[in-house]
C-alpha positions as MATLAB code, in Angstrom:
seq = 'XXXXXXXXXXXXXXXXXXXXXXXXXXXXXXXXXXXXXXXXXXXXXXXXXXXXXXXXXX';
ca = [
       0.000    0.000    0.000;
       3.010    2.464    0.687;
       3.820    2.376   -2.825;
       0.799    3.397   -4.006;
       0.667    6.287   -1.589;
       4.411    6.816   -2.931;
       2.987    7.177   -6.570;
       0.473    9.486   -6.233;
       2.462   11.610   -3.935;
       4.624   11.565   -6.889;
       2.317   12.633   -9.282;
       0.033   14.988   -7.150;
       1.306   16.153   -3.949;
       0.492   15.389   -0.468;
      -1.704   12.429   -0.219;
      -3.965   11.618    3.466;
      -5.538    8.445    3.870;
      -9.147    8.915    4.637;
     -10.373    5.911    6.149;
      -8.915    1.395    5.929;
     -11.527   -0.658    5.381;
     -12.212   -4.509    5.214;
     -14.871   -6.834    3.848;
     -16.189   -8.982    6.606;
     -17.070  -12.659    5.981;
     -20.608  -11.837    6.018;
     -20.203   -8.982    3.362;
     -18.146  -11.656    1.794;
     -20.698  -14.093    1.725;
     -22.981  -11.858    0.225;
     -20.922  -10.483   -2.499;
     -20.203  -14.444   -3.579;
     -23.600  -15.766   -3.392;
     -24.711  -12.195   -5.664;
     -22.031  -12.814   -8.146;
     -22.981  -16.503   -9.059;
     -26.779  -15.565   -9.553;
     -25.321  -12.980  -11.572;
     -23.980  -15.661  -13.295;
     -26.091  -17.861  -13.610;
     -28.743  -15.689  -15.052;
     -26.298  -14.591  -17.588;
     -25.511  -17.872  -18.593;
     -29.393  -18.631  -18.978;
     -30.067  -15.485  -21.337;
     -27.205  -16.996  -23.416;
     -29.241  -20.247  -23.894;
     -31.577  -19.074  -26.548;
     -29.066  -16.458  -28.645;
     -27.054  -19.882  -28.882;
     -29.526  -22.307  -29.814;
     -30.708  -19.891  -32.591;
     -27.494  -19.530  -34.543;
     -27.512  -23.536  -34.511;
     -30.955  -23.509  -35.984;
     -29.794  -20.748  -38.629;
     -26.727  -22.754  -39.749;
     -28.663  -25.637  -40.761;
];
């Protein structure tokens, strides 16, 4: 993390860290189980865009 802070002192002066913050495993959780339904329901409005170029090719 220092030599980020490093960088942009670098590039634009005086840098203050506001705040440190951490994901708890409960935030954690949540973010998992939210991405794989995001997943999943992008995989399901695939199905039917792929299934049509196969009937278009025949």
């Amino acid at each position: 993390m220092a030599r980020i802070e490093t960088a942009i002192e670098a590039k634009a002066g005086e840098v203050t860290k506001q705040r440190d913050e951490l994901i708890g495993p409960s935030l954690g959780e949540e973010l998992r189980r939210d991405a794989l339904i995001a997943l999943g329901v992008a995989l399901v409005a695939q199905l039917p865009t792929r299934s049509c170029r196969r009937c278009r090719a025949r």
